[in-house]
C-alpha positions as CSV (number, residue, x, y, z in Angstrom):
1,X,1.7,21.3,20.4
2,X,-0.6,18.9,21.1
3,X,-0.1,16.1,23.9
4,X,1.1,12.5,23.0
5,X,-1.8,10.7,24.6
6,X,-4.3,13.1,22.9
7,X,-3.1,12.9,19.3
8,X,-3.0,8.9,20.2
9,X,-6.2,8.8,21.7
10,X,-7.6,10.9,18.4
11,X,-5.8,8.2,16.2
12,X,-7.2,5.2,18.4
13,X,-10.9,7.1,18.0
14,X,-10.5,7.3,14.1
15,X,-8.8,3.5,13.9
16,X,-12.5,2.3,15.5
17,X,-14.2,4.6,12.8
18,X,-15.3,7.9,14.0
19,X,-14.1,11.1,12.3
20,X,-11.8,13.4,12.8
21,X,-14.5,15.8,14.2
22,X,-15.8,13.5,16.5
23,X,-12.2,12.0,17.3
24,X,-10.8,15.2,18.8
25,X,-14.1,16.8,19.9
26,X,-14.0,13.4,22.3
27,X,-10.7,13.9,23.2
28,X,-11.1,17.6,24.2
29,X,-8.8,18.7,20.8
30,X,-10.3,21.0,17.7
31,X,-9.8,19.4,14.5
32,X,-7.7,22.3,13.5
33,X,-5.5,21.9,16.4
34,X,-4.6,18.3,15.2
35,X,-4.0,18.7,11.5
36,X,-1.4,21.6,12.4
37,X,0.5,18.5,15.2
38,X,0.0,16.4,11.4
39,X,1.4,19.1,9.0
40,X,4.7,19.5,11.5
41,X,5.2,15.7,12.1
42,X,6.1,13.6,9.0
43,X,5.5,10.2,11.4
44,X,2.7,11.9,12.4
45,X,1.4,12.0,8.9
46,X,1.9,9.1,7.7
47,X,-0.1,7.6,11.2
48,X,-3.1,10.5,10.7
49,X,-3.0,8.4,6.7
50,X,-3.0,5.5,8.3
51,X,-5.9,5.7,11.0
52,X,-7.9,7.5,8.0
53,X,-8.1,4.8,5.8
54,X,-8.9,2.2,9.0
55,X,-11.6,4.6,9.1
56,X,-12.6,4.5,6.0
57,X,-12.5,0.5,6.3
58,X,-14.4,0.5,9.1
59,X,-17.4,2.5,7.6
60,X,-17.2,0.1,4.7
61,X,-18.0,-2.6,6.6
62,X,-20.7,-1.3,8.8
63,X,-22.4,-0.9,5.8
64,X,-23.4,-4.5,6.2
65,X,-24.8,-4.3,9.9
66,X,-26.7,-1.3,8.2
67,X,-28.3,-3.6,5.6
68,X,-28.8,-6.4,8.4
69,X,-30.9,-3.9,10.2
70,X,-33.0,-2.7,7.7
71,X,-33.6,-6.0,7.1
72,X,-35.2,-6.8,10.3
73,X,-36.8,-3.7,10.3
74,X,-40.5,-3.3,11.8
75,X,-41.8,0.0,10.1
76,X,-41.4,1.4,6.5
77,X,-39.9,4.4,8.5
78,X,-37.3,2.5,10.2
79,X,-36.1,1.1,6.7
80,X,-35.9,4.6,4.8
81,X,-34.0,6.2,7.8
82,X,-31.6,3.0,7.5
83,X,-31.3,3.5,3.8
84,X,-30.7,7.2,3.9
85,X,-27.2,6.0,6.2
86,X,-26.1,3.3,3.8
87,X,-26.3,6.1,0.8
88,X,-24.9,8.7,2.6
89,X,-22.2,6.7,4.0
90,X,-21.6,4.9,0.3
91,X,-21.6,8.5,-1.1
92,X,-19.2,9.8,1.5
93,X,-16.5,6.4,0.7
94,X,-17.0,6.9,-3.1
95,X,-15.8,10.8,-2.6
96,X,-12.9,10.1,0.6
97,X,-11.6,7.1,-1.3
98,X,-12.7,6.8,-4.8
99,X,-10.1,3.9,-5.7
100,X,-11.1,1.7,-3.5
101,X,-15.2,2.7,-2.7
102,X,-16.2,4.3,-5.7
103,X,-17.4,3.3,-9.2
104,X,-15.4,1.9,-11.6
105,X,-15.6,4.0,-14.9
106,X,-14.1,2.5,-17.8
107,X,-14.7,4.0,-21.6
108,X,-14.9,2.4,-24.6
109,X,-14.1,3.8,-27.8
110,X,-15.8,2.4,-31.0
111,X,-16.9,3.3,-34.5
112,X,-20.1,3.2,-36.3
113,X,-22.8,0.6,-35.3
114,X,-20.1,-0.1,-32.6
115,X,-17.9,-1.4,-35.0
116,X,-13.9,-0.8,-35.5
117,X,-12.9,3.3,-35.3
118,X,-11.8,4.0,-38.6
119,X,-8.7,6.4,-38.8
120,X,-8.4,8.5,-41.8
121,X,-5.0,10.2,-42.6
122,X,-5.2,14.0,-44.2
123,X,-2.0,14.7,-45.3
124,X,-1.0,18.6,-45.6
125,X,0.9,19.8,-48.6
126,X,2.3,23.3,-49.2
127,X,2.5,24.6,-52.0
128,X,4.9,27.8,-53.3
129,X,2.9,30.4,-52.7
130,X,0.0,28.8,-54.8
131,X,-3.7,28.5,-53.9
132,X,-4.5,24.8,-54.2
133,X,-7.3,24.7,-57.3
């Protein structure tokens, strides 16, 4: 079992917005190591839930510093390399936390010319043993 201050420090890490790689390679921990503390500890769970999501947040919203520095960007270069981090990091949010970060589907259903759907009842009838004519 993993150490109090460790599995704090690895939340405290993840709160501030690294990952859980990075969290527990810091803190001298394997990733592995820390999800079996998580799977045994139900407050430990819900804290691991908790410091993800402040992580997720936390990404989110360096998304703007990203933008402010390709905005002030002196080479072409600089700019794409900034741009690849924004996508990457949007992608990333869209897949870890879809309901919040990703894109908002919505369907619409409509007949022909995008008019009314039409609904047509078929009725089925037997018949005593008869072929219909």
């Amino acid at each position: 079992m993993l150490d109090r201050k460790i599995i704090d420090a690895v939340l405290d890490s993840m709160c501030e917005g690294a990952s859980l790689r990075k969290a527990t390679q810091k803190h001298g921990t394997s990733p592995q190591s820390f999800l079996r503390a998580v799977d045994v500890d139900e407050k430990l769970k819900e804290q691991y839930a908790q410091a993800r999501a402040r992580m997720l947040d936390v990404n989110a919203e360096e998304l703007e510093e990203i933008g402010e520095r390709a905005a002030m960007a002196e080479t072409a270069v600089e700019v794409a390399g900034l741009r690849l981090l924004s996508d990457n990091r949007k992608w990333l949010l869209s897949k870890l936390a879809p309901k919040k970060y990703g894109d908002k589907v919505q369907q619409e259903v409509s007949g022909p010319d995008g008019g009314p759907v039409q609904v047509t009842q078929i009725q089925l009838v037997a018949m005593n043993g008869r072929s219909p004519d």
